[in-house]
C-alpha positions as CSV (number, residue, x, y, z in Angstrom):
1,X,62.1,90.9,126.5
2,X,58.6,92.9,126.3
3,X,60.7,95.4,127.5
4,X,62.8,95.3,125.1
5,X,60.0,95.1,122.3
6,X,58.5,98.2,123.6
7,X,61.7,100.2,123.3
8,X,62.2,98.8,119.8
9,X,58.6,100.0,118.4
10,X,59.4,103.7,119.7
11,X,62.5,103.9,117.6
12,X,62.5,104.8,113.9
13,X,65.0,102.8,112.2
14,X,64.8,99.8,114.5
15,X,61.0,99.9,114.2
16,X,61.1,99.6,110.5
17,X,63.6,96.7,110.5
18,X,60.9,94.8,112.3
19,X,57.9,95.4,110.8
20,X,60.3,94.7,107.0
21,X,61.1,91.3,108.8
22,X,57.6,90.9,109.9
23,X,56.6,91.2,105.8
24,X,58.8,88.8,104.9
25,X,57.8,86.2,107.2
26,X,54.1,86.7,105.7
27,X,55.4,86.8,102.6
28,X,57.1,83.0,104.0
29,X,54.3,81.7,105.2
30,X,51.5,82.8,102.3
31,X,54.4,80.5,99.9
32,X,53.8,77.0,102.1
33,X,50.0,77.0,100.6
34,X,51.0,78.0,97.0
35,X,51.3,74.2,94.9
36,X,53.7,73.2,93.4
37,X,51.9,73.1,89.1
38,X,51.6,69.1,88.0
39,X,49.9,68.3,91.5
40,X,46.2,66.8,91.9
41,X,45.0,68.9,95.4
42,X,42.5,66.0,95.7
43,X,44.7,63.6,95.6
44,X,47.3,65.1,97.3
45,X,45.0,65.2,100.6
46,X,44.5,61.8,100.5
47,X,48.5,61.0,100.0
48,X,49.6,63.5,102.5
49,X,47.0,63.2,104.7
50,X,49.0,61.3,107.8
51,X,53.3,62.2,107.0
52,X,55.6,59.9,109.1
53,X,59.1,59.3,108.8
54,X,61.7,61.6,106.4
55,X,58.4,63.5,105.7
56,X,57.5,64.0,108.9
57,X,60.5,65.5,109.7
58,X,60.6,67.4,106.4
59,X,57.0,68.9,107.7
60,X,57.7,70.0,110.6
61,X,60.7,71.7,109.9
62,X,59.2,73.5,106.5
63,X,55.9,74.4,108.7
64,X,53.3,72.1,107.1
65,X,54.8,73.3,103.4
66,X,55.9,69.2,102.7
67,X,52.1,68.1,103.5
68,X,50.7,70.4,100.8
69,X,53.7,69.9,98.5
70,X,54.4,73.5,98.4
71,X,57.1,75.0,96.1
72,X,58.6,75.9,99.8
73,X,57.9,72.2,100.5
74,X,61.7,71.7,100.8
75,X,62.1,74.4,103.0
76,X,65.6,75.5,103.8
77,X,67.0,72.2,104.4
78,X,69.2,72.3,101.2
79,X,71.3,75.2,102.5
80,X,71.4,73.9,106.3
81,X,73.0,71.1,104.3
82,X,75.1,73.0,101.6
83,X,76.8,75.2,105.4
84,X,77.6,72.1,106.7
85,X,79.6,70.7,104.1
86,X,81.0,73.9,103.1
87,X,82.0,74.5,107.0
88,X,83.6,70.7,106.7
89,X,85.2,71.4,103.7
90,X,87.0,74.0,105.0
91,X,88.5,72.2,107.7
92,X,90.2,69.6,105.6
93,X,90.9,71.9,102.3
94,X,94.1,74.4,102.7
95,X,92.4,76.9,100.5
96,X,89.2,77.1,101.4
97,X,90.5,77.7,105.5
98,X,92.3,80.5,104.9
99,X,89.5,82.2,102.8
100,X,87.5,81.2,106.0
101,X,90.3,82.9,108.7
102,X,91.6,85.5,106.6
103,X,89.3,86.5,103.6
104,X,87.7,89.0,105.7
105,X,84.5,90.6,104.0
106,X,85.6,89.6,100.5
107,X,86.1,85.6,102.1
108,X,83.0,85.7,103.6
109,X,81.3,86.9,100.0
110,X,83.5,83.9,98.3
111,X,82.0,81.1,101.0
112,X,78.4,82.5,100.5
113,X,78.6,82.3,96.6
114,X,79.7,78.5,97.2
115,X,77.4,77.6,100.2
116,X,74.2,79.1,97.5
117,X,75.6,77.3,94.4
118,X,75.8,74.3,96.2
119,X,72.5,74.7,97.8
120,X,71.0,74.9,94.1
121,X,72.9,71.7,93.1
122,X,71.5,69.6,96.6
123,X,68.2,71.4,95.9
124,X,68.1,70.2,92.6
125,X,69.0,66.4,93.6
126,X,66.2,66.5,96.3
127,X,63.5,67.8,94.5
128,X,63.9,64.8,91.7
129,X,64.4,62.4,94.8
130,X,61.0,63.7,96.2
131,X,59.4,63.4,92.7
132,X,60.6,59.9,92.1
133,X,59.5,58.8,95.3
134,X,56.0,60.2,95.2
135,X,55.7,59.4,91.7
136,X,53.9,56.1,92.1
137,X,51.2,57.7,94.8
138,X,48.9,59.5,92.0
139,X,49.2,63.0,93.6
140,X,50.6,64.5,90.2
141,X,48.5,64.9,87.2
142,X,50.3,62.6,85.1
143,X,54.2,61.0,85.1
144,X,54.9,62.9,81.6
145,X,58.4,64.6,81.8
146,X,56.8,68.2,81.3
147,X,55.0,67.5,84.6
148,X,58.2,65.9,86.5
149,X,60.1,68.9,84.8
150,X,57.3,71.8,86.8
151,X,57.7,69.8,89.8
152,X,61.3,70.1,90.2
153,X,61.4,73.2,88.6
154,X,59.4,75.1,91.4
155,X,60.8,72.9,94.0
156,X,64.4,74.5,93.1
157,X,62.5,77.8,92.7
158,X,61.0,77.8,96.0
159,X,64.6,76.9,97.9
160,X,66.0,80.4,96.0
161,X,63.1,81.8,96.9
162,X,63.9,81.2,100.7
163,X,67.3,81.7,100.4
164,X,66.8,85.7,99.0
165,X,64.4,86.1,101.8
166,X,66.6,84.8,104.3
167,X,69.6,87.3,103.1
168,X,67.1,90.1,103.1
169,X,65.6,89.6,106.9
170,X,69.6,89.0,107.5
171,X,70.5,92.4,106.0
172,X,67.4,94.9,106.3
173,X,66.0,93.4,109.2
174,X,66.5,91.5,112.7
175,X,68.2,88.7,113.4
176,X,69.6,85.6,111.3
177,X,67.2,85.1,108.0
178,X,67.8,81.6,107.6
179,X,67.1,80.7,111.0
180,X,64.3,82.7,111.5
181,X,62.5,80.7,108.6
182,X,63.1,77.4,110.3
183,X,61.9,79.2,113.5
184,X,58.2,80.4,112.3
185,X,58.3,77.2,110.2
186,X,58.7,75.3,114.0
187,X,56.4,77.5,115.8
188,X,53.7,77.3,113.2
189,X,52.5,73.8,114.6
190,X,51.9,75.1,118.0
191,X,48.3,75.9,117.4
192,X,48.1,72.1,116.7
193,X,49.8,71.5,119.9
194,X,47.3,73.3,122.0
195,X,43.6,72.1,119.6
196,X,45.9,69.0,121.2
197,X,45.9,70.1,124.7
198,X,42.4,70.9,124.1
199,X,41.1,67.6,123.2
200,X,42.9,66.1,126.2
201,X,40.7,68.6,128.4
202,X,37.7,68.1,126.5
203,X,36.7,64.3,125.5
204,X,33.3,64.0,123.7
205,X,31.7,66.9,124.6
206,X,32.8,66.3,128.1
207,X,35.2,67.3,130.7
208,X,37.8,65.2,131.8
209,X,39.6,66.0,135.3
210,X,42.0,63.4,133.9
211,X,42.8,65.5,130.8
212,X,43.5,68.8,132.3
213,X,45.9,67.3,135.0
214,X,47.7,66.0,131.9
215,X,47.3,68.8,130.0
216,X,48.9,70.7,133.1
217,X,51.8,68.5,133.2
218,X,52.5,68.6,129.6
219,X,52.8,72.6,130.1
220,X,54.8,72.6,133.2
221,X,57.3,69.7,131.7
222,X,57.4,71.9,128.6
223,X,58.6,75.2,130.7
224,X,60.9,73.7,132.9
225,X,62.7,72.1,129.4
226,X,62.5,75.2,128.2
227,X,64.2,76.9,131.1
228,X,66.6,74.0,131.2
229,X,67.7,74.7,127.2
230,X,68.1,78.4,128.9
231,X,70.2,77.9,131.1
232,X,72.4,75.8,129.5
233,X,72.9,77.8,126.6
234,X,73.2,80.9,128.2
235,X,75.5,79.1,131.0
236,X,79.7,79.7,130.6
237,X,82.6,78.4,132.3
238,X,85.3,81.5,132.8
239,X,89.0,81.1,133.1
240,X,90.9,84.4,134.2
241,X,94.0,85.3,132.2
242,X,96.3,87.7,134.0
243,X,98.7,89.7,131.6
244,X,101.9,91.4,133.1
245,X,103.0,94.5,132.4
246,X,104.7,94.8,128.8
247,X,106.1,97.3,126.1
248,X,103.9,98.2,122.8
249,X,106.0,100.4,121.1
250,X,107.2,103.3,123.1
251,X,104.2,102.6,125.8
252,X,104.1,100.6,128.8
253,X,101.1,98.9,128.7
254,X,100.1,97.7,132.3
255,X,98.8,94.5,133.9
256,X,95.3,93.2,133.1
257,X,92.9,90.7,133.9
258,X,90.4,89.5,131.8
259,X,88.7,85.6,131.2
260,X,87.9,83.4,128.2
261,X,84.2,82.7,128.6
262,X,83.9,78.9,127.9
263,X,80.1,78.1,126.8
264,X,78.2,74.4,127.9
265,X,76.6,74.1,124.8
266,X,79.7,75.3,122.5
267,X,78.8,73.8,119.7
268,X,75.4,74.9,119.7
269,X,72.7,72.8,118.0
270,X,74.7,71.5,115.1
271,X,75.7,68.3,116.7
272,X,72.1,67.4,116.5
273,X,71.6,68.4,112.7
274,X,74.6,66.6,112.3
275,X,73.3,63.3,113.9
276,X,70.1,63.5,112.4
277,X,71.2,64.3,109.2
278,X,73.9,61.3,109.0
279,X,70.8,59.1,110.8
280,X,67.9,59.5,108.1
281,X,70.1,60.2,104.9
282,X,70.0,55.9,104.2
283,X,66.0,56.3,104.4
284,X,66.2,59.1,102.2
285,X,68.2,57.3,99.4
286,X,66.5,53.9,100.3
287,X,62.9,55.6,99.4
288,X,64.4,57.6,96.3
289,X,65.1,54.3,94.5
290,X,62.2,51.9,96.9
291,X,59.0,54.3,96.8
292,X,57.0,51.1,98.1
293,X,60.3,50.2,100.9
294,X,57.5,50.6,103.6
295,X,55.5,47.3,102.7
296,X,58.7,45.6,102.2
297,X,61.1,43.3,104.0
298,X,64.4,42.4,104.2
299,X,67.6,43.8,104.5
300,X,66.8,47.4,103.1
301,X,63.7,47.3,104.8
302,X,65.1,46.6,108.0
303,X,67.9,49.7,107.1
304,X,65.1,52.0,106.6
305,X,63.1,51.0,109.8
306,X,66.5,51.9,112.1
307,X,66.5,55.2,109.7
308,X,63.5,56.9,110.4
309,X,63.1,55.6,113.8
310,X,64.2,58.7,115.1
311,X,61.1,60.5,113.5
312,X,58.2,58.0,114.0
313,X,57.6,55.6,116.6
314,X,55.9,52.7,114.0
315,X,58.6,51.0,113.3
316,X,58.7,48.8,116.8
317,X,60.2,49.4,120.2
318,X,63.6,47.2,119.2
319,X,64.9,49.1,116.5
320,X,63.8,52.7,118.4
321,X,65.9,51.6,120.9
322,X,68.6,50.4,118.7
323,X,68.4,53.7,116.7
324,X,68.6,55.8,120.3
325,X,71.7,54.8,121.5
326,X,73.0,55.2,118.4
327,X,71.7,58.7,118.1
328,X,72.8,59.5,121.7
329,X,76.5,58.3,120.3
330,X,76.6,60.1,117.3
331,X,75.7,63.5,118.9
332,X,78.1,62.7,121.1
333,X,80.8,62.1,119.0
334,X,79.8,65.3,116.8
335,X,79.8,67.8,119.6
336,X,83.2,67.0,120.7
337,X,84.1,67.1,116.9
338,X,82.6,70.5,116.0
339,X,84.2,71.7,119.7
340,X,87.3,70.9,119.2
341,X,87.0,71.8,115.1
342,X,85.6,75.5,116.6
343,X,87.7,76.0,119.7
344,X,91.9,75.1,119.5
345,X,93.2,74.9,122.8
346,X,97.0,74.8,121.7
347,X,95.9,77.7,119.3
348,X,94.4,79.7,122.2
349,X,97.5,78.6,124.5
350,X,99.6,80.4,122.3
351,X,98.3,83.2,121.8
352,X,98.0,83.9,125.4
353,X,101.7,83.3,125.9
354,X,102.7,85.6,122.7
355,X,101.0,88.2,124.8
356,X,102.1,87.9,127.8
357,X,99.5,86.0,129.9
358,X,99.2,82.9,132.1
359,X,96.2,81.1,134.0
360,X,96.6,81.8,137.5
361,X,98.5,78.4,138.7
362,X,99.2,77.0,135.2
363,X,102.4,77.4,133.8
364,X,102.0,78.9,130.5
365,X,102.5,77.1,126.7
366,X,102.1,73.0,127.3
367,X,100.5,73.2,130.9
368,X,98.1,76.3,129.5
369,X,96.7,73.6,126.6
370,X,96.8,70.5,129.0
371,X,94.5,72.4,131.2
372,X,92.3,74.2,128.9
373,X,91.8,70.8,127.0
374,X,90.7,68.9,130.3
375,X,88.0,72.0,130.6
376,X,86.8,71.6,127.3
377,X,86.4,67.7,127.5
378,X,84.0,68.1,130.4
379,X,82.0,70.9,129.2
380,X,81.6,69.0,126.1
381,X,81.0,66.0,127.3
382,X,78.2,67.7,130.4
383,X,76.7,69.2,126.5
384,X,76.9,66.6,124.5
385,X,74.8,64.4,127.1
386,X,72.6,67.0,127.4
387,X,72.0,67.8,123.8
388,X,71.2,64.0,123.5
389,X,68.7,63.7,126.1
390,X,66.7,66.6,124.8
391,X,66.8,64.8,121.6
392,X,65.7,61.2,122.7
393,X,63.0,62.4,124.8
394,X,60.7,63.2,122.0
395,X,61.4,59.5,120.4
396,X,60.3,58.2,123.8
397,X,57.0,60.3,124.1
398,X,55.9,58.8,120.7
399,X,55.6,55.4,122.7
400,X,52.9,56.8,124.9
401,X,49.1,58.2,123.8
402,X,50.1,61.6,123.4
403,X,50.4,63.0,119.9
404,X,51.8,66.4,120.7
405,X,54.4,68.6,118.4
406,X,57.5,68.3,120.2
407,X,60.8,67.7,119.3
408,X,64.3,68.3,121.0
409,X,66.0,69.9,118.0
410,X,63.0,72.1,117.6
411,X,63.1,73.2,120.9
412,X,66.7,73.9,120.7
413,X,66.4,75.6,117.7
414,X,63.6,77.7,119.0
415,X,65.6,78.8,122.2
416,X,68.2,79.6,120.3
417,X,67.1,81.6,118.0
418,X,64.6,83.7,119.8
419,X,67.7,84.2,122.4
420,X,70.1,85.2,119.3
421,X,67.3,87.7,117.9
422,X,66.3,89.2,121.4
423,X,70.4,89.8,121.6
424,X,70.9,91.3,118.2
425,X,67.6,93.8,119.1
426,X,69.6,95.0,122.1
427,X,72.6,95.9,120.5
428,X,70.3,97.5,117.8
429,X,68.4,99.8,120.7
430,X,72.2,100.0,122.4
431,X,73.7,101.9,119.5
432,X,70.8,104.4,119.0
433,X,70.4,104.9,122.1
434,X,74.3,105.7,123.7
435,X,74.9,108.5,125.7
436,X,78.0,109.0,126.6
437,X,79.2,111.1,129.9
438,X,79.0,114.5,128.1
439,X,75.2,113.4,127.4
440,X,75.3,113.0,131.7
């Protein structure tokens, strides 16, 4: 990888892509300490000062913009949101499928306009949700209309804002824009992380021989995780396709073999988003219309304990364990979902027979989709397990002392997209620098 970066700073064009991306990014990060106008920064410090739950979550994932009710305080979660139901949408909607499969570059355009005018339209619903629920804690200067309007206002700003950058880093830069803001967003609490680590060594003024072996284990069980997301993301299952000899036009075309790489983790980290998303919308809409839902009890309270149990760990060990089996079900159930929605094994046994191929042993058309269904259920179901464990592992450090910034989806999402953006600088450094054999 440092390899790589080397070769990238010495060329020109690839150079300047980075050090554009690099200014947006600073340009990201100086926007989660701008205020959002109508709030009181005193306080706001005393409101924000300890965010659990839906905020919590919200924090981390906008890099500390929530805490400080920054207009990038909602961070990019409204378009994360507006892809996935655009991306379910067209699963179930004739019209909007074949703009998908066979718009081409003028489709693509089409489902970007809809994905960003429906990110407006959630943006716009969440920002008056956030307002109405911290409307009653005394961090805005009054409850006049003007003020709610301001607050909403550069709430829905700040999302656009972050969606132009994104598209800009996307185009004139390296790697994925929108997932290179929830990326920095992620990695900006590692400093916390190690002033963390820090404390552990260091207790009073004093060493502790106790601390730094924990410390040390923190750090090892943190690579080897790492190295284990990796692995499995990186790791493939191939099937070989032979293909017999066969006339294209007025050519014979001769015999080749090739393989359809078949991925662990096909589905990526969306399963996860998914599960959490469908987990902690009740609390969402629970708190919207119950600021105070916290003190309470009852029914709704006992719905919004089970909700945000999969961000905080005060809401008791039952319903943590009630909400982690849950969890472990419903990414589960949406990786084999978004598998099978991505990947077609009749559609992919087809096409193999229309051009002539087989599976070695496997009888092509029915046979080809029996067997290429059987390897996709156990690949799925090997990545759905692990997606799951690397999300319930977090929930269950929260019942120990440790108060570290660690969570599985972050850490998939991290892996994922540093691996995606040190792929997409090779290929960069791989065009510019070709030579072919008369270069030899």
């Amino acid at each position: 990888m440092f390899k790589t970066l080397k070769n990238a700073l010495k060329t020109p064009d690839v150079r300047k892509r980075l050090l554009y991306t690099l200014l947006l990014i600073v340009v990201f990060r100086l926007g989660c300490y701008i205020t959002v106008p109508g709030v009181d920064s005193i306080a706001l410090n005393d409101a924000m000062s300890n965010t659990q739950g839906i905020a919590g979550l919200i924090d981390m994932i906008s890099g500390g913009a929530f805490s400080r009710f920054s207009v990038f305080a909602m961070s990019i979660s409204p378009y994360i949101t507006a892809s996935i139901v655009i991306q379910l949408l067209a699963m179930i909607i004739p019209s909007l499928e074949r703009l998908t499969k066979e718009g081409g570059e003028e489709g693509r355009k089409k489902i970007n306009r809809y994905t960003k005018i429906l990110t407006i339209v959630l943006a716009l619903v969440e920002s008056i949700g956030i307002y109405l629920a911290y409307q009653s804690s005394g961090i805005f200067v009054d409850n006049s209309f003007l003020t709610g309007a301001l607050v909403v206002a550069g709430l829905v700003t700040g999302t656009s804002i972050l969606m132009w950058l994104g598209d800009q880093i996307t185009n004139k830069g390296v790697g994925n824009g929108i997932s290179l803001l929830i990326f920095i967003g992620i990695i900006s609490g590692l400093p916390s992380g190690v002033v963390t680590l820090w404390n552990l060594i260091v207790q009073n003024g004093a060493f502790s021989t106790t601390g730094l072996l924990l410390a040390i284990g923190i750090v090892i069980g943190a690579i080897i995780l790492v190295a284990g997301v990796v692995f499995v993301q990186q790791a493939e299952r191939r099937i070989p396709v032979q293909y017999s000899k066969r006339v294209v036009g007025r050519k014979m075309v001769g015999a080749q073999n090739t393989h359809i790489p078949l991925k662990l983790a096909m589905a990526g980290v969306m399963p996860v988003i998914f599960a959490s998303s469908f987990m902690t919308f009740p609390a969402m809409i629970i708190q919207i219309f119950v600021p105070d839902i916290a003190s309470q009890s009852g029914f709704l309270a006992g719905l919004y304990n089970f909700s945000i149990a999969t961000s905080t760990s005060n809401v008791g060990i039952g319903y943590s364990i009630a909400n982690a089996l849950v969890y472990l079900l419903l990414i589960l159930g949406f990786t084999f979902f978004y598998t099978y929605a991505t990947f077609n094994p009749a559609e992919v046994s087809n096409n193999i027979k229309k051009n002539g191929g087989f599976i070695p042993g496997i009888r092509a058309g029915k046979p080809t989709t029996e067997y290429l269904s059987s390897v996709i259920s156990k690949l799925t179901c090997f990545g759905g397990l692990f997606l799951a464990i690397i999300a319930i592992i977090p929930m269950l450090l929260r019942f120990t002392n440790l108060n570290i910034a660690f969570g599985g989806t972050s850490i998939l999402i991290v892996v994922g997209v540093a691996l995606e953006t040190v792929q997409q600088l090779e290929s960069l450094l791989a065009m510019r620098h070709y030579k072919g054999f008369l270069e030899k």
